[in-house]
Backbone bond lengths (Angstrom), bond angles and torsions (degrees), N, CA, C in turn:
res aa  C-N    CA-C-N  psi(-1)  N-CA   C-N-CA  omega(-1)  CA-C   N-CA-C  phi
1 X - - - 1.467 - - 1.525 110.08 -
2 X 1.043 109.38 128.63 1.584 115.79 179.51 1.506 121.29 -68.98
3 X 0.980 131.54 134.74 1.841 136.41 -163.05 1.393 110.76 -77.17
4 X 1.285 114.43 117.20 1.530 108.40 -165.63 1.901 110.85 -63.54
5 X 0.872 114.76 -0.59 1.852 113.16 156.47 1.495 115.01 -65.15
6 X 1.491 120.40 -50.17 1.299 129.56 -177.52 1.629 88.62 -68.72
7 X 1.123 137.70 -48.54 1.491 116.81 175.76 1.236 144.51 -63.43
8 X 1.298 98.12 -11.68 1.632 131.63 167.61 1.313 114.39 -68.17
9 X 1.506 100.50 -64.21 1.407 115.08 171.91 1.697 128.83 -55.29
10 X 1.273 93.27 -45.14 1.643 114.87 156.03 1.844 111.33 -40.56
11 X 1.129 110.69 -58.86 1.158 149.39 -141.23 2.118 88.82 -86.70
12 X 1.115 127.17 -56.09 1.233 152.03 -147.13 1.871 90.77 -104.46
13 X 1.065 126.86 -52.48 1.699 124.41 166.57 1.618 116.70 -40.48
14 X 1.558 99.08 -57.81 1.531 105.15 -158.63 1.901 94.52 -94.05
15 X 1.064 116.04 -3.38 1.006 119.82 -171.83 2.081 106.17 -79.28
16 X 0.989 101.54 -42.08 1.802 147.38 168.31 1.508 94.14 -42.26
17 X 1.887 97.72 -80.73 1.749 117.99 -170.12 1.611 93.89 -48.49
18 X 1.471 117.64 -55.22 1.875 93.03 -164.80 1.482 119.40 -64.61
19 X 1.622 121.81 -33.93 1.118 127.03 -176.17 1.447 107.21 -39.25
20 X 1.512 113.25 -68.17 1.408 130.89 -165.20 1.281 90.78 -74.11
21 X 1.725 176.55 -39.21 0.901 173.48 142.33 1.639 111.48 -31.34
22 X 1.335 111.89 -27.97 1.473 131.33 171.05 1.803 106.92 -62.46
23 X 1.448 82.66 -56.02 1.947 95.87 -174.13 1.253 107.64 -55.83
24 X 1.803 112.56 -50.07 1.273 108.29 -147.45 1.740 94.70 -79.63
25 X 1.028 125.08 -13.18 1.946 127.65 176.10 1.579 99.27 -83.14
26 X 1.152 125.43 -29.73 1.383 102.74 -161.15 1.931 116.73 -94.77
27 X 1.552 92.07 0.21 1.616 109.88 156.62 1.264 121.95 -11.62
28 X 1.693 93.45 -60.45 1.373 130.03 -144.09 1.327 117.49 -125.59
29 X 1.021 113.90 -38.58 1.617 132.70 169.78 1.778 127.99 -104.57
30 X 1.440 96.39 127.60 1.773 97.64 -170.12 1.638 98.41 -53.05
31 X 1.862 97.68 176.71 1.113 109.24 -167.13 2.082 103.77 -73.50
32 X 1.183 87.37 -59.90 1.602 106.34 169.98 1.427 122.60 -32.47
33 X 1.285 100.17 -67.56 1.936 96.65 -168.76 1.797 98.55 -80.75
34 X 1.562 114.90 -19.48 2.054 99.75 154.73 1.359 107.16 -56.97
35 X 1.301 140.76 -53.49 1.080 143.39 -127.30 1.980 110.24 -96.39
36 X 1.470 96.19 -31.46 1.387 119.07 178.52 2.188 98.84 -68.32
37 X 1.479 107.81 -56.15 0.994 114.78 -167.88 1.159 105.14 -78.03
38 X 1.627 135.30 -16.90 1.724 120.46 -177.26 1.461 88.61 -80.60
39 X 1.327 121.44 -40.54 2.328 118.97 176.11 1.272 89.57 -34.63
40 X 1.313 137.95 -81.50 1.358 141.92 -114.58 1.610 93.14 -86.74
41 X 1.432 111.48 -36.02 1.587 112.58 178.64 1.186 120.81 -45.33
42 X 1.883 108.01 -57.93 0.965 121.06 150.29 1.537 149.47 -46.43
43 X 0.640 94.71 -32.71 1.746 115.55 162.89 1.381 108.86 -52.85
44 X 1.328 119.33 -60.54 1.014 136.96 159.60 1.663 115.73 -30.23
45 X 1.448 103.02 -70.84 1.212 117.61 -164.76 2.055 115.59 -64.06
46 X 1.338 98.05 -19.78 1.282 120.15 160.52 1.448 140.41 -51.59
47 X 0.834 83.37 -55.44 1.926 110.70 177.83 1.606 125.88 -15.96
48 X 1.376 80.46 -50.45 1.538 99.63 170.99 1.888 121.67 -63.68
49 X 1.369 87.62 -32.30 1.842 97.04 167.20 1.435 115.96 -49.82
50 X 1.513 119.20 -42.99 1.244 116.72 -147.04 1.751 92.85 -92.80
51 X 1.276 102.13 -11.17 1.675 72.41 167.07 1.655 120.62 -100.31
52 X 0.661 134.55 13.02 1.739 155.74 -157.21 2.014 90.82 -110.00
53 X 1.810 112.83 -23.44 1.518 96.72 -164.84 1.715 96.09 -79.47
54 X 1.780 113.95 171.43 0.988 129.23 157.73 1.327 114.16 -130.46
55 X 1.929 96.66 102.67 1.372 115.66 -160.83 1.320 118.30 -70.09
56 X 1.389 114.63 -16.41 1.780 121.75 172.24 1.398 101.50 -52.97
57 X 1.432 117.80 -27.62 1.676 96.10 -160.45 1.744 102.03 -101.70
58 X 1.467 109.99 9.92 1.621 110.85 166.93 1.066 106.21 -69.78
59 X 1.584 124.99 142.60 1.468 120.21 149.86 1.439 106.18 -120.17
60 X 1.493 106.31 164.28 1.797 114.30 177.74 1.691 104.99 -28.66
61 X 1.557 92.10 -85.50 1.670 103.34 -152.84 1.742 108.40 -53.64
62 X 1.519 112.86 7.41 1.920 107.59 -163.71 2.182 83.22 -103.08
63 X 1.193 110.28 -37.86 1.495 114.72 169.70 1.745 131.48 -64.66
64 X 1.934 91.43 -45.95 1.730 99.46 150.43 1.562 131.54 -24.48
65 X 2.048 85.50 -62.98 1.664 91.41 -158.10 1.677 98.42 -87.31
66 X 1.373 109.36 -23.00 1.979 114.64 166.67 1.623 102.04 -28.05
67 X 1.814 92.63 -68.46 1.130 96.40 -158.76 1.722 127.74 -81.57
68 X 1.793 104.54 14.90 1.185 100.54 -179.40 1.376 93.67 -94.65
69 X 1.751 120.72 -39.28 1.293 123.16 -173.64 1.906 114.95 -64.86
70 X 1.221 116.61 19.75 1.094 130.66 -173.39 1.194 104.27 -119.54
71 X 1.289 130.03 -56.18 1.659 134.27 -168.48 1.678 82.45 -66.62
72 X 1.301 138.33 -69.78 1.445 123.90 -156.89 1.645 104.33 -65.81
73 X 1.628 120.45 -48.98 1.760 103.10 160.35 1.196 117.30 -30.42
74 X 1.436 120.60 -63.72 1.684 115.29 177.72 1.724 136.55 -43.61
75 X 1.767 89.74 -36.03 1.488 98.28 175.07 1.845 117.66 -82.69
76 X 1.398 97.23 -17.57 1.766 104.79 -166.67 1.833 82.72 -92.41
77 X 0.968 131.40 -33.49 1.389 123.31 -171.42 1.993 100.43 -80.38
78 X 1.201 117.91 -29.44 1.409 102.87 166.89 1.723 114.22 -72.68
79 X 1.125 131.66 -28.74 1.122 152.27 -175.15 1.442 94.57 -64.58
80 X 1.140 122.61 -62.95 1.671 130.39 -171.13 1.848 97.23 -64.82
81 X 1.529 113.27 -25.41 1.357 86.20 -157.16 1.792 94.11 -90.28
82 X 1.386 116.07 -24.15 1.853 126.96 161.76 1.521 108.87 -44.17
83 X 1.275 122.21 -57.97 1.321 109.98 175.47 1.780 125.27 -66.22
84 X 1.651 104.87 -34.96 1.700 90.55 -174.99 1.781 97.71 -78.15
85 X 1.247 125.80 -1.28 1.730 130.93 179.75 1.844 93.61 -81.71
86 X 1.118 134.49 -48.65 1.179 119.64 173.53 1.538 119.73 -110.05
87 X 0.762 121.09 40.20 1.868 132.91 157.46 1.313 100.81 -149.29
88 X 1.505 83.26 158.76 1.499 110.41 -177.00 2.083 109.66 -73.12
89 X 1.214 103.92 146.52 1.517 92.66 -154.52 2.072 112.06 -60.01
90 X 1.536 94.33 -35.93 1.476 101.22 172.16 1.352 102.00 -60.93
91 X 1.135 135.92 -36.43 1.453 116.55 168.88 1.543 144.09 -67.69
92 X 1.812 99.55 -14.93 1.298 113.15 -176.08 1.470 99.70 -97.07
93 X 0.924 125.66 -43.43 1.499 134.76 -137.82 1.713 113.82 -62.55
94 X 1.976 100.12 -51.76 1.242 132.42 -169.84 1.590 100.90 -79.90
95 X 1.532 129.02 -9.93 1.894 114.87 -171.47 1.682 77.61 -82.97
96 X 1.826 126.22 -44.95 1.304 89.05 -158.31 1.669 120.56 -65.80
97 X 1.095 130.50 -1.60 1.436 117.28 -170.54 1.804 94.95 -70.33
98 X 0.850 100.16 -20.64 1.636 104.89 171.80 1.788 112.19 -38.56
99 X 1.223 118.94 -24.18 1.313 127.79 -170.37 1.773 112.54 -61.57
100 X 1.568 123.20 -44.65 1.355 108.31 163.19 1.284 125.99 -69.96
101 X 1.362 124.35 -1.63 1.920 121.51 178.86 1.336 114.28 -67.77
102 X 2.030 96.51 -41.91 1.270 125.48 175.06 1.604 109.17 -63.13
103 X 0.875 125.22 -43.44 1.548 109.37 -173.17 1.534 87.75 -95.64
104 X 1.216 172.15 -62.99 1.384 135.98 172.77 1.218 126.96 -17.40
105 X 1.585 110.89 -59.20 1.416 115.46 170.07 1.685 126.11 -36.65
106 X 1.789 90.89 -63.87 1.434 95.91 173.43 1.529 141.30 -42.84
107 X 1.521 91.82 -46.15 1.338 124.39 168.17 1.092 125.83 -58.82
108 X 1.446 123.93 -31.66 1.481 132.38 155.70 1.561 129.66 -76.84
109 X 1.539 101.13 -7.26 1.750 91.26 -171.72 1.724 92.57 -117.88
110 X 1.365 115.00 -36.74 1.644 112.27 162.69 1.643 136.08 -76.32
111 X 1.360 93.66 -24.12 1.896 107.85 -165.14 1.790 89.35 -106.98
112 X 1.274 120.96 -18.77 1.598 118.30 -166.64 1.499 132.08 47.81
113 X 1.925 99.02 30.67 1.410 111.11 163.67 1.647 119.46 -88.41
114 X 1.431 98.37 167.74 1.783 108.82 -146.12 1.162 80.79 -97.53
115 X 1.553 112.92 126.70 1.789 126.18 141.32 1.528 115.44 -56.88
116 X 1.313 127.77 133.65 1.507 115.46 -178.57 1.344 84.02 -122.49
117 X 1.217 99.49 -178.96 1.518 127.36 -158.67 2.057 117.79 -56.25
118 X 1.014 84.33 -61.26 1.394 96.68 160.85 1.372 123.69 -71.21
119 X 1.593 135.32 -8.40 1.182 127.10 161.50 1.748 109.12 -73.40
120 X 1.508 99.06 -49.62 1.633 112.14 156.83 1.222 146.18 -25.83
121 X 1.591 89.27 -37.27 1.810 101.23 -177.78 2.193 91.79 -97.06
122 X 1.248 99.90 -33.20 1.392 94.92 156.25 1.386 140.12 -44.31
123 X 1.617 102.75 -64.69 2.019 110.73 153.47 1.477 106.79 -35.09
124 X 0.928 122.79 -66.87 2.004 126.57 -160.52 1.519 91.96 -61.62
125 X 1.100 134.09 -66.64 1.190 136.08 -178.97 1.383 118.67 -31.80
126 X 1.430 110.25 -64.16 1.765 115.12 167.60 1.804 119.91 -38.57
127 X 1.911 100.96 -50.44 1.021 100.01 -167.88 1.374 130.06 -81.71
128 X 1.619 116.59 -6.80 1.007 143.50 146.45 1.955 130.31 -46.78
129 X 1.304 101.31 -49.10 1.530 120.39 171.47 1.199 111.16 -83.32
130 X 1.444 129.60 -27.34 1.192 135.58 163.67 1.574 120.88 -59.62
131 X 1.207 107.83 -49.21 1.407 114.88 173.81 1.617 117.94 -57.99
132 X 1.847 100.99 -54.95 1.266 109.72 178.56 1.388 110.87 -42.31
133 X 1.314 116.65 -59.26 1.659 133.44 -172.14 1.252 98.63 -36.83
134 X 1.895 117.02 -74.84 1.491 132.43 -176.51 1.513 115.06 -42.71
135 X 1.268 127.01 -62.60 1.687 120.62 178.10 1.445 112.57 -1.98
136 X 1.434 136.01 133.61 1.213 128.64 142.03 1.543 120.38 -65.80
137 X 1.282 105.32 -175.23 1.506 97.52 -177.26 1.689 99.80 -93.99
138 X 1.360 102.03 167.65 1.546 112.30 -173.55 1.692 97.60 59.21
139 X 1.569 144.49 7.80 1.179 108.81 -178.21 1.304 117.60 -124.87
140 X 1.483 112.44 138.45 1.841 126.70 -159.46 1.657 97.44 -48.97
141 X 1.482 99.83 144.59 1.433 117.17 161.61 1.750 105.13 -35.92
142 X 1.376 109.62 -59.94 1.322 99.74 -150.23 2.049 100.95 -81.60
143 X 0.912 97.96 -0.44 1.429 85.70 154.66 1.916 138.93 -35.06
144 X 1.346 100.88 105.02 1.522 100.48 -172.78 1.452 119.48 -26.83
145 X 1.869 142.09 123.88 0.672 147.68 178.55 1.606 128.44 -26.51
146 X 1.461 97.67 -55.70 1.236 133.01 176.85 1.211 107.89 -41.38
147 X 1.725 108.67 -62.64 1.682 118.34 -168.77 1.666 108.09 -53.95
148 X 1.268 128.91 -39.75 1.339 146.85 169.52 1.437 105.61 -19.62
149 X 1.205 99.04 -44.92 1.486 101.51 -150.31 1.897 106.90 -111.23
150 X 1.053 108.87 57.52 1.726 115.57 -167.49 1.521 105.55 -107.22
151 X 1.289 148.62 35.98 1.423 150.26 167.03 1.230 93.37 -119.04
152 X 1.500 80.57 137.04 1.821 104.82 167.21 1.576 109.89 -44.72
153 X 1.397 110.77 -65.46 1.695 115.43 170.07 1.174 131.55 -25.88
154 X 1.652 128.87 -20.82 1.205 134.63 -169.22 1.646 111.74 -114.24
155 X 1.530 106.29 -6.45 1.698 95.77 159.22 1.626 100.93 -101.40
156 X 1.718 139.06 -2.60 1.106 131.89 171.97 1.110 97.46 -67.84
157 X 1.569 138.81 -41.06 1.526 134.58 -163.58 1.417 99.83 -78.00
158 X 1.717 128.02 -36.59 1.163 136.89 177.30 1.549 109.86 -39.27
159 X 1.335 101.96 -70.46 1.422 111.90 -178.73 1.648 134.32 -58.77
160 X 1.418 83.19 -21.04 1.518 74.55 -166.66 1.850 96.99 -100.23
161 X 1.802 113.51 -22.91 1.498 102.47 141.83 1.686 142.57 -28.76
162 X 1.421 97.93 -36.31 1.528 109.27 -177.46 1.783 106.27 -67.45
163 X 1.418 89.55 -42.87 1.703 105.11 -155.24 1.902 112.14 -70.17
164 X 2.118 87.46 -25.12 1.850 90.94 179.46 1.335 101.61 -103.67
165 X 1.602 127.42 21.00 1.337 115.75 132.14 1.186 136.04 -61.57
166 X 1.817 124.27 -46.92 1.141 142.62 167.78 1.476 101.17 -42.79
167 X 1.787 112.26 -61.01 1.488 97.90 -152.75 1.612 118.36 -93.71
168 X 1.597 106.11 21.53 1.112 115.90 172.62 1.356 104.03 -78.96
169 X 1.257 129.53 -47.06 1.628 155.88 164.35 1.711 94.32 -35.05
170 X 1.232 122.01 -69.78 1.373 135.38 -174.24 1.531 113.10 -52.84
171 X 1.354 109.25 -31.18 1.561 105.39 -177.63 1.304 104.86 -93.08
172 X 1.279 122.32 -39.31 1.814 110.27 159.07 1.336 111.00 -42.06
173 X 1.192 133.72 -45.69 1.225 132.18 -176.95 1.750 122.99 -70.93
174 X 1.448 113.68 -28.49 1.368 113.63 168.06 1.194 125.00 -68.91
175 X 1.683 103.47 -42.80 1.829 119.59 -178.30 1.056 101.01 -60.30
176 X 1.429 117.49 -63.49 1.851 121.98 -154.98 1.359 110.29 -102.61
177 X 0.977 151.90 -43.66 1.606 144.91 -157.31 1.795 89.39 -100.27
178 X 1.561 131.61 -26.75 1.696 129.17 -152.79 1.444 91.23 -99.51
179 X 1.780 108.93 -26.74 1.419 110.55 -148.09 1.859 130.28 39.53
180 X 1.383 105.82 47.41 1.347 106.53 -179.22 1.852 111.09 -79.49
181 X 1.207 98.68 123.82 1.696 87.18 -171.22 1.581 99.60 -70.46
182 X 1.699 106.19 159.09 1.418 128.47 158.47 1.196 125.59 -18.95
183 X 1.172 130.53 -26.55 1.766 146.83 -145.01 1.431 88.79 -97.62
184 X 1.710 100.44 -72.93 1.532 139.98 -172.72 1.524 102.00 -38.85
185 X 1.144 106.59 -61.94 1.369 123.13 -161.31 1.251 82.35 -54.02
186 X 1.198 119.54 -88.37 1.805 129.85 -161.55 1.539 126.54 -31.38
187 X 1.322 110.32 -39.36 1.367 128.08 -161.88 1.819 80.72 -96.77
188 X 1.075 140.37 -79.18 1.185 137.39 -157.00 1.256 120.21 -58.66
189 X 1.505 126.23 -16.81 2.096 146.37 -169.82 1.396 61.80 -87.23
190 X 1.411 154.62 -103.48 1.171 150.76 -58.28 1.936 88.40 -127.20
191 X 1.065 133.18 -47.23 1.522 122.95 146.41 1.086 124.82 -20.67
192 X 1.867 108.90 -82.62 1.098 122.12 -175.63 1.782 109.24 -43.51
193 X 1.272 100.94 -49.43 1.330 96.34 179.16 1.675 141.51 -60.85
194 X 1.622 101.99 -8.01 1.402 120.79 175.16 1.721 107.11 -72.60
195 X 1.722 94.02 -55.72 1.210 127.62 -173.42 2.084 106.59 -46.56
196 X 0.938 88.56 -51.56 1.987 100.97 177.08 1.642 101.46 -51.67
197 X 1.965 107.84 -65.62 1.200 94.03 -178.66 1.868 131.65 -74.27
198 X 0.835 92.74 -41.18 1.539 96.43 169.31 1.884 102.32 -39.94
199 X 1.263 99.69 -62.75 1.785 89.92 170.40 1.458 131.67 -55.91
200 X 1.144 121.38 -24.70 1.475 137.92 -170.64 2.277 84.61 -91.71
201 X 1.085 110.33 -48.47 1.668 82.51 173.09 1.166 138.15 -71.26
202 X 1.250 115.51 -32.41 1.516 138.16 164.68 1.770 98.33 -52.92
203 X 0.976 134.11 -58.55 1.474 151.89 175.01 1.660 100.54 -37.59
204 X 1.233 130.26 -71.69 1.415 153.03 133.58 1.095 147.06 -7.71
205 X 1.810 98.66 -41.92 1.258 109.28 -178.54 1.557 135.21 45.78
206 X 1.707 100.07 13.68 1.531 111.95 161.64 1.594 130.99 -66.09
207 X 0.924 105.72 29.43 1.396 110.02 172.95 1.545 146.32 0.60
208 X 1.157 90.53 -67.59 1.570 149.96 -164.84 1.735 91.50 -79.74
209 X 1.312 130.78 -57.57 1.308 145.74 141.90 1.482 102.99 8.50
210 X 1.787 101.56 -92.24 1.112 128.02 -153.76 1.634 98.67 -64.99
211 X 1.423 117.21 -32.22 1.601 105.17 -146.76 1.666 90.77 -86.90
212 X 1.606 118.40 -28.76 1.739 123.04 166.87 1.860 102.72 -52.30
213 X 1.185 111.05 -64.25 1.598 79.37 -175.14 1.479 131.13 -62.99
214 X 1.467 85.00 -32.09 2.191 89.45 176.14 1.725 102.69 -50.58
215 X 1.442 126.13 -52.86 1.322 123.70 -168.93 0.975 111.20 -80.05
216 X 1.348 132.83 -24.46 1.908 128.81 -177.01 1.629 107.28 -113.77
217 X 1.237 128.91 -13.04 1.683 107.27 -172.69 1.584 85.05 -143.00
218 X 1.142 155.18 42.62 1.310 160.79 135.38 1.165 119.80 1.71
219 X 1.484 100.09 -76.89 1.684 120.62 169.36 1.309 126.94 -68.10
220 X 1.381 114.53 -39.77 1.192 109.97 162.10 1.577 127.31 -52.15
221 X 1.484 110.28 -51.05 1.521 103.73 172.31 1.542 107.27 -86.66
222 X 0.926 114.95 -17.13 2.072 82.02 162.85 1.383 114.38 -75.44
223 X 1.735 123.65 -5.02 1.331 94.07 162.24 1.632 115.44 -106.02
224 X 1.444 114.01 11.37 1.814 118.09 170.46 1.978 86.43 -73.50
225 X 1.030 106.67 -42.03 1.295 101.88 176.61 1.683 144.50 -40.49
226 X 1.447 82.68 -50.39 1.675 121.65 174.16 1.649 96.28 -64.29
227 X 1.369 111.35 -59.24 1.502 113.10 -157.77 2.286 102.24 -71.93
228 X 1.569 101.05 -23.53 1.582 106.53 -165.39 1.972 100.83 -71.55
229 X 1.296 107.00 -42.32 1.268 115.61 178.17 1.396 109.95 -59.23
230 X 1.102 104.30 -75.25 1.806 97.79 176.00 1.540 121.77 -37.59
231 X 1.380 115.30 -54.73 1.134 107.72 -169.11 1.642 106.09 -64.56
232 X 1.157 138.19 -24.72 1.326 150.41 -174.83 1.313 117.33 -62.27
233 X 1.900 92.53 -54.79 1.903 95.84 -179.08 1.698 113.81 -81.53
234 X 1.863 110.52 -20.05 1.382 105.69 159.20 1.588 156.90 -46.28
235 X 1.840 71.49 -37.20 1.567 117.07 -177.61 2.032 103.58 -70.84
236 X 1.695 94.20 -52.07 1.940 88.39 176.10 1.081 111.58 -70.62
237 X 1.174 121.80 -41.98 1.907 125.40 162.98 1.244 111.92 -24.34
238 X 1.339 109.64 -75.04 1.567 82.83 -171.90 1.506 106.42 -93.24
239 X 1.013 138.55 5.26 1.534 113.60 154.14 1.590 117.34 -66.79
240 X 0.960 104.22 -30.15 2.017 106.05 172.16 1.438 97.90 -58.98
241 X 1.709 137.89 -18.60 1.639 115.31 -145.07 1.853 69.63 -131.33
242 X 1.380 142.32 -11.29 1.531 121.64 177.09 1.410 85.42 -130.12
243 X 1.440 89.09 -140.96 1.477 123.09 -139.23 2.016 76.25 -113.25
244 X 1.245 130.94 156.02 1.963 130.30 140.33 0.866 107.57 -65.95
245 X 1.787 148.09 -22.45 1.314 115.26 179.25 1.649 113.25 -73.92
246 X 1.171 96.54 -42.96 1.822 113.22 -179.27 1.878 101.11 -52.52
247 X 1.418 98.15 -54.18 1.823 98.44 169.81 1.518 120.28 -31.18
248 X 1.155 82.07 -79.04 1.882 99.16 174.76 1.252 139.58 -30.99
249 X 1.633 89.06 -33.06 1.757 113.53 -151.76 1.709 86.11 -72.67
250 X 1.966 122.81 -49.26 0.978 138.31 -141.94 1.709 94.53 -68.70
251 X 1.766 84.55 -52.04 1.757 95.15 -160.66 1.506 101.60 -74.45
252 X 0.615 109.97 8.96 2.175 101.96 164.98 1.273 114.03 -68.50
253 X 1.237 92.72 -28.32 1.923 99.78 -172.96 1.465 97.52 -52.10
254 X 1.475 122.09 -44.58 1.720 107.27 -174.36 1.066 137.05 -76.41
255 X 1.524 105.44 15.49 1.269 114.45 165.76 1.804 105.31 -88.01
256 X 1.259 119.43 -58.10 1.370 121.04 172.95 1.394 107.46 -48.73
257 X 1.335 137.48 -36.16 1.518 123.63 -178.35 1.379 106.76 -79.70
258 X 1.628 130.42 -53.28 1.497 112.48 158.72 1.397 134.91 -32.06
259 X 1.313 114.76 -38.65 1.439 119.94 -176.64 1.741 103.19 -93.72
260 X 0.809 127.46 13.61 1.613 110.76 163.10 0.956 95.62 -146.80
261 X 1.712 151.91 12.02 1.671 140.34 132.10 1.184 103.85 -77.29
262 X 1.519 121.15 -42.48 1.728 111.65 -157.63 1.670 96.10 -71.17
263 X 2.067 102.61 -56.38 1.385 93.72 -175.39 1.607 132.51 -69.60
264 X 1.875 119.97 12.25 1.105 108.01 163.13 1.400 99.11 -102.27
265 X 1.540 135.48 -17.33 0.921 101.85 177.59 1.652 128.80 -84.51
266 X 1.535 116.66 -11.06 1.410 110.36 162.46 1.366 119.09 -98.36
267 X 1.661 109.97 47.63 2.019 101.87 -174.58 1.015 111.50 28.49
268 X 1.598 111.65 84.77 1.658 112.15 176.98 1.490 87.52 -91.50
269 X 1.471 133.28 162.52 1.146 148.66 141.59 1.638 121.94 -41.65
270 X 1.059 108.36 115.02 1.940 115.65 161.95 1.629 97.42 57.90
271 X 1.269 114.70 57.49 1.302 114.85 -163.42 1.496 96.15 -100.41
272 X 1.275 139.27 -10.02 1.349 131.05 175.71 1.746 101.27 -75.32
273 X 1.903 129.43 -34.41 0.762 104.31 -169.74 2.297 106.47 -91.85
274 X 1.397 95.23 0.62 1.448 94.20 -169.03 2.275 98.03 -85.45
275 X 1.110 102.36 -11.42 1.188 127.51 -179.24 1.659 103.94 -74.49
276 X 1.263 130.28 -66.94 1.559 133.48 152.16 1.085 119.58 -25.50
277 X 1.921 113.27 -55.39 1.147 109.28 -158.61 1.803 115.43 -83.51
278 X 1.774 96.01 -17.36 1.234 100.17 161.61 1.688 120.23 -67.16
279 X 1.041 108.69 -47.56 1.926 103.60 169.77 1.750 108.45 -36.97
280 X 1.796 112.93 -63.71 1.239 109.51 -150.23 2.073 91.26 -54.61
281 X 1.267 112.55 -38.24 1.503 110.35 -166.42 1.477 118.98 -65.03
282 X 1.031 92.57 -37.13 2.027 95.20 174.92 1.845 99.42 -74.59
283 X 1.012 125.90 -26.51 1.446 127.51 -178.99 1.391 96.13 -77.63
284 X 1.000 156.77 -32.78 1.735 158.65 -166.11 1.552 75.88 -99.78
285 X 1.541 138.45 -65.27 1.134 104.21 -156.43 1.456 130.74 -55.53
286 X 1.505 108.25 -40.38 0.932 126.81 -166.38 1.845 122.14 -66.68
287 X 1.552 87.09 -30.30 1.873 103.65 167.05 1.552 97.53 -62.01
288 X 0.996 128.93 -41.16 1.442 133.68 -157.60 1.609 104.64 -83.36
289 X 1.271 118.70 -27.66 0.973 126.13 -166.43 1.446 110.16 -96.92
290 X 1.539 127.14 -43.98 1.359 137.17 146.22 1.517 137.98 -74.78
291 X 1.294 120.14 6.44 1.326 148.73 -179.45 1.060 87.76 -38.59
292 X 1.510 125.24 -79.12 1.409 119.62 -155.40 1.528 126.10 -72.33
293 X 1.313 84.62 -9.50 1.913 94.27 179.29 1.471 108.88 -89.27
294 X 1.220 115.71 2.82 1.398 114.52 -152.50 1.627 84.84 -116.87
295 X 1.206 148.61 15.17 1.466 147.06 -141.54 1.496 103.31 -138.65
C-alpha cells in the first residue's frame, strides 16, 4: 500500500502540471468552453469508477447534497479558471490557499468556534503574503490595501474562494455523514460536473467557445485532464489513509511549484518577490490548518 505522503506528493506534482498547463491553454482559449471540455475529459476519464460502485449503499439525499457540492465545485472551478486567464499565474495561484483563513473566519463569526493563537498568527501571516503578492510594481508598501486589489481576476479568485469554503463543509458531509464511497464519489463529481457545464453553455450560448478549444487545444486539455483526475483521486487517497490537515499540509507544495515553474516559465513579473509571498501564505495556511493539532 502506498504511504499517504507519497500520495500527497503524487497528488501536489500533477496538481502543479495542470495549473501551469491551465495557463498555458487559456492564452488562447475562453475560460468556459476550456472548462466544459476538461468535464467531458474527465468524464471520460471516470468511467471506470462507476463500475467498481455499490449502488445499494447510495441513498437520495447523500447524491442530492454530491450533487449540490458539485454544481458550486463546477462554478468555483470556472471562476478559478477566469482569474488564472487574467492574472499572471504567480498572482492567481497563491490568493487561493487563502481558503482555510476563510473557513476559520467563517467558522468563528457563524459556528462561534475559538481561533487560538496559532490559527491567529496564521490569519496575520496570510494577510501579510497576500498583500506582498497583490502590490503592483513600483507601488509603496503603504499603499491602501484596497487599491492592491483592482483586476477583474482577483474578485474571480474572490468568489470562487468563498464557494470552496462551503464545499469544503460539503465534502465532509458526503464522505462521513452521506457515506458515499470513493468510487461513487469520483465517478459521480465528475458527471455532475459535465452536466453543470454543458448547462452553463447552452445558458450562454457560447458555442463557438467550446468548438475553438475542441479544434485548437484538444490535447492539451485532455492532458490538464489526465493530470486533474489524478491529482483528485490521490488527494482522497490519502485523506482516507490520514488525517486533511496532514493531506493538505503536503499538497500546498503545488502551489509553490506552479508559481516558480509556471511563473518562470511565462516571465511572470517580480516573481522572486510573489514567490516569498507565496511561502509566507502556505506557512499561515498551514498554522491554520494544523492549529489544532499543534495545541
Amino acid at each position: 500500500m502506498v504511504e499517504w505522503y507519497v500520495l500527497s506528493l503524487i497528488s501536489a506534482v500533477f496538481s502543479a502540471g495542470a495549473a501551469i498547463s491551465q495557463k498555458k491553454i487559456l492564452f488562447k482559449e475562453s475560460a468556459l468552453g476550456f472548462s466544459l471540455l476538461v468535464a467531458l475529459f474527465n468524464l471520460i476519464l471516470a468511467i471506470p469508477f462507476f463500475f467498481f460502485v455499490e449502488y445499494t449503499t447510495l441513498t437520495t439525499s447523500g447524491i442530492l447534497v454530491l450533487f449540490l457540492k458539485s454544481t458550486l465545485g463546477a462554478i468555483a472551478f470556472l471562476f478559478v479558471m477566469l482569474g488564472i486567464k487574467n492574472l499572471e499565474i504567480s498572482e492567481a495561484l497563491p490568493l487561493l490557499v487563502l481558503a482555510p483563513g476563510l473557513v476559520a473566519i467563517f467558522a468563528f463569526i457563524f459556528l462561534g468556534e475559538n481561533i487560538n493563537k496559532i490559527e491567529i498568527l496564521g490569519l496575520i501571516l496570510l494577510i501579510i503574503g497576500t498583500y506582498l503578492l497583490s502590490l503592483k510594481e513600483k507601488q509603496k508598501i503603504k499603499t491602501p490595501f484596497k487599491k492592491a486589489f483592482s483586476k477583474k481576476g482577483h474578485y474571480y479568485i474572490i468568489f470562487a474562494l468563498i464557494i470552496f469554503t462551503i464545499t469544503s463543509i460539503l465534502d465532509k458531509a458526503v464522505l462521513n455523514k452521506f457515506k458515499i464511497p470513493l468510487n461513487a464519489f469520483m465517478g459521480l463529481q465528475h458527471l455532475f460536473f459535465a452536466i453543470v457545464f454543458i448547462g452553463l453553455l447552452f445558458v450562454t450560448g457560447k458555442k463557438i467557445e467550446f468548438k475553438s478549444a475542441l479544434k485548437n487545444s484538444w490535447a492539451w486539455i485532455a492532458l490538464v485532464a489526465l493530470f486533474t483526475i489524478t491529482y483528485r483521486y490521490t488527494h482522497l487517497l490519502a485523506i482516507k489513509s490520514t488525517s486533511v490537515a496532514l493531506a493538505l499540509s503536503i499538497k500546498r507544495i503545488s502551489v509553490f511549484l506552479a508559481v516558480a515553474v509556471g511563473g518562470a516559465l511565462f516571465k511572470d513579473k517580480n516573481l522572486i518577490r510573489k514567490i516569498i509571498a507565496t511561502v509566507i501564505i502556505i506557512a499561515g495556511a498551514l498554522l491554520i490548518i494544523n492549529g489544532q493539532n499543534w495545541l
